[in-house]
N, C-alpha and C positions, 0 to 999 in steps of 0.2 A: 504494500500500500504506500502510497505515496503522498508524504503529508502537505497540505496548502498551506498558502504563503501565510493564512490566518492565524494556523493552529501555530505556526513556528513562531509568530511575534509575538506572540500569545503567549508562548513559552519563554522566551528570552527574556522576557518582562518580567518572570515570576521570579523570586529570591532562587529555587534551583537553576533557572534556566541563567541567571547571573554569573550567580559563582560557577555551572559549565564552561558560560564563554570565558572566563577569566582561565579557567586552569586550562581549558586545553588552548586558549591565546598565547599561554607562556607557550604550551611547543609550537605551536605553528612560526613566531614570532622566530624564535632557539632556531627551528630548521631556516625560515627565509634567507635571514643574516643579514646582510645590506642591500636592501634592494633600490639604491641611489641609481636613478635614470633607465630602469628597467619597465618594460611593460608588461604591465601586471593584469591576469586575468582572477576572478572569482568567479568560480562554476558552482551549480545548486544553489544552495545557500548561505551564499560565503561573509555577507556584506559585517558580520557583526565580528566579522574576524581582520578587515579589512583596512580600517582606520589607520593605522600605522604607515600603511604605503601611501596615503593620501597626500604629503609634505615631500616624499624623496622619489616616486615613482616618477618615469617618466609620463607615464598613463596611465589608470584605471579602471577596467571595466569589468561589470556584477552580470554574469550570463545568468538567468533563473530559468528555468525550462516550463513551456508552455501548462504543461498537466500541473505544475505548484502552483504557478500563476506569480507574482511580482509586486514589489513595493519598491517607492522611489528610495534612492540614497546615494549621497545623503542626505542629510535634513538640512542643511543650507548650501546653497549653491547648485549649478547644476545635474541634473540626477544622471550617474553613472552608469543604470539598469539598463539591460537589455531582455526582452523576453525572445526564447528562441525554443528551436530543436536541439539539444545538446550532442545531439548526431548529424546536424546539417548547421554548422556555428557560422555567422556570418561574417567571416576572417579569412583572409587571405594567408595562404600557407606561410607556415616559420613568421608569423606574427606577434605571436607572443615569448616573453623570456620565463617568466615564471606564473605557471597556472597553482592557484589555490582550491583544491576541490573538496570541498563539505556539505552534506546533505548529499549526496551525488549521485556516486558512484556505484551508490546500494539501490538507490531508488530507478535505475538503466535498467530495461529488460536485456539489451544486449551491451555488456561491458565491454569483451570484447571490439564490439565496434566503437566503442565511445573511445577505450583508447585506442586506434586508427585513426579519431577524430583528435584526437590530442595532440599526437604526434604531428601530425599535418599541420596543427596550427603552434606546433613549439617550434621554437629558433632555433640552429644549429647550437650543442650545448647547455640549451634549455634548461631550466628546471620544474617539476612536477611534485608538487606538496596533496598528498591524498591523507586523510582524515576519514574512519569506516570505525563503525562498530565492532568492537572483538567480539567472534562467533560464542566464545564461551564465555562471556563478561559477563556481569548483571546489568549490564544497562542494555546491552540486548534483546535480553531475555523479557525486559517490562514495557508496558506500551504507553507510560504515562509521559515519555519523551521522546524528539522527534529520533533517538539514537537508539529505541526499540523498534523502529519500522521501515521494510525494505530488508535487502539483502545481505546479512553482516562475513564479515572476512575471520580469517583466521589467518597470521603470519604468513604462513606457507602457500596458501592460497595467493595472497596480496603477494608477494614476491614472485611466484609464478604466471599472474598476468599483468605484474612490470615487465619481465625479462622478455617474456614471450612475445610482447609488443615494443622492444628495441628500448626500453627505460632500464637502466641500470638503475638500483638502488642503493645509496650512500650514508643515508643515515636514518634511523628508527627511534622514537620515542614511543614512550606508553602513556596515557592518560586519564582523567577521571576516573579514582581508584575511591573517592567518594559514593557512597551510595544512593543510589538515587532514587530517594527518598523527599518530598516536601517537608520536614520535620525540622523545627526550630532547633532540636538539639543535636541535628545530625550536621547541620550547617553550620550551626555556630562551630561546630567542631573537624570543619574542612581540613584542615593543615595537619588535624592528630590524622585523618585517616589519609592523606596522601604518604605521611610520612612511610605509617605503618605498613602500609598497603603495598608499598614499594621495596621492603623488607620479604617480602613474599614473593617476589617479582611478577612480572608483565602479566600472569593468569590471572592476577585481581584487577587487570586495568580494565576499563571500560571502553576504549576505545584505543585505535593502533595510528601513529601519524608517521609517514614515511617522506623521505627524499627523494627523487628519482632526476636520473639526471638522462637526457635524449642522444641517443645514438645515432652515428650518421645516417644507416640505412635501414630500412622498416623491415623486422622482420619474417611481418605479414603483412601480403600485399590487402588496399583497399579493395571489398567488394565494389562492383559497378553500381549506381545508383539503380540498377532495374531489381538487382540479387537481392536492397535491403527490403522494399516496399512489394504487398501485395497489391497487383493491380485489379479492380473494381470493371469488372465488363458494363460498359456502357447498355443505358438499357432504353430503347425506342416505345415512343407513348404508343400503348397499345388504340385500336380504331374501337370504338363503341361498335356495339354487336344494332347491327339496323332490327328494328320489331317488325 
């Protein structure tokens, strides 16, 4: 299922959905690194992870895919959304340097193609920041955020359709080892259960955020646009029957 742009603000507004964006900001922020004069994409739902690059970027723009639907951002100035096909991006190849993908990548019937579409549109040397649900997490497992819905990874999975589609992967963080929970006492007490929880390693994290860096040549070629879409046989208004 694939959650709307409603239910997501919705969420990010709420004391959990706050301190989410905050811990898993630290790693997204940790993998970018300096992202001074680069252009910078946000795919799915990326916008609340995005603010950073809005001072140093060359460019930034928030892809949200047609089935979430879209909100402007930011809130002052003008709005960097685009609503699209995340399979048909409207970018001209090697356009971007570093793609930010959240909400995404789980919510793609076909991943594979999506990153086809990634590559096409990263720079030579590129970089690729994916952010996905760990399969065995608890925050997968519950549907009261948008990080229990859609299709969650596990490591090996996620490294396997990096490679597979010419993305090298270079560096890995865990995230949200928090519970997620709405519970005043579970919040207040963020930073005991990040500690803890990272004591146990990466099986108690809640979500997986990787680097990937772009290879010169795809390792799988793109389908033709006729291979992705079922085509619809046109259908002639039938003649009313004469009485």
């Amino acid at each position: 299922m694939t959650a709307d742009v409603t239910r997501l603000i919705a969420y990010y507004k709420s004391p959990l959905g706050r301190i989410s964006r905050a811990l898993v900001r630290e790693q997204v922020i940790g993998l970018a690194e300096d992202v001074t004069g680069k252009r910078v994409l946000g795919l799915g739902f990326a916008t609340p992870y995005l603010r950073f690059t809005l001072d140093k970027a060359e460019r930034v723009l928030a892809f949200m895919p047609a089935r979430q639907g879209a909100s402007a951002w930011p809130r002052e100035g003008p709005s960097h959304t685009v609503l699209c096909d995340p399979l048909e991006m409207p970018l001209t190849d090697a356009a971007i340097d570093l793609t930010i993908a959240i909400h995404a990548i789980e919510h793609v019937a076909d991943a594979e193609e999506l990153m086809r579409e990634l590559w096409r549109v990263t720079a030579p040397n590129g970089q690729l920041i994916l952010v996905v649900p760990r399969r065995r997490g608890i925050w997968a497992q519950r549907d009261n955020t948008p990080f229990g819905s859609g299709n969650p990874y596990s490591g090996g999975q996620l490294d396997k359709l990096l490679r597979d589609h010419s993305f090298v992967p270079e560096a890995w963080r865990d995230g949200l080892f928090l519970p997620p929970f709405q519970s005043s006492l579970v919040l207040k007490s963020t930073r005991l259960f990040e500690r803890v929880g990272r004591l146990f390693g990466p099986a108690m994290s809640g979500v997986i955020c990787v680097r990937a860096r772009k290879e010169t040549f795809p390792a799988v070629p793109r389908r033709k646009r006729e291979e992705r879409f079922v085509r619809v046989p046109g259908l002639s208004t039938a003649t009313a029957r004469q009485g």
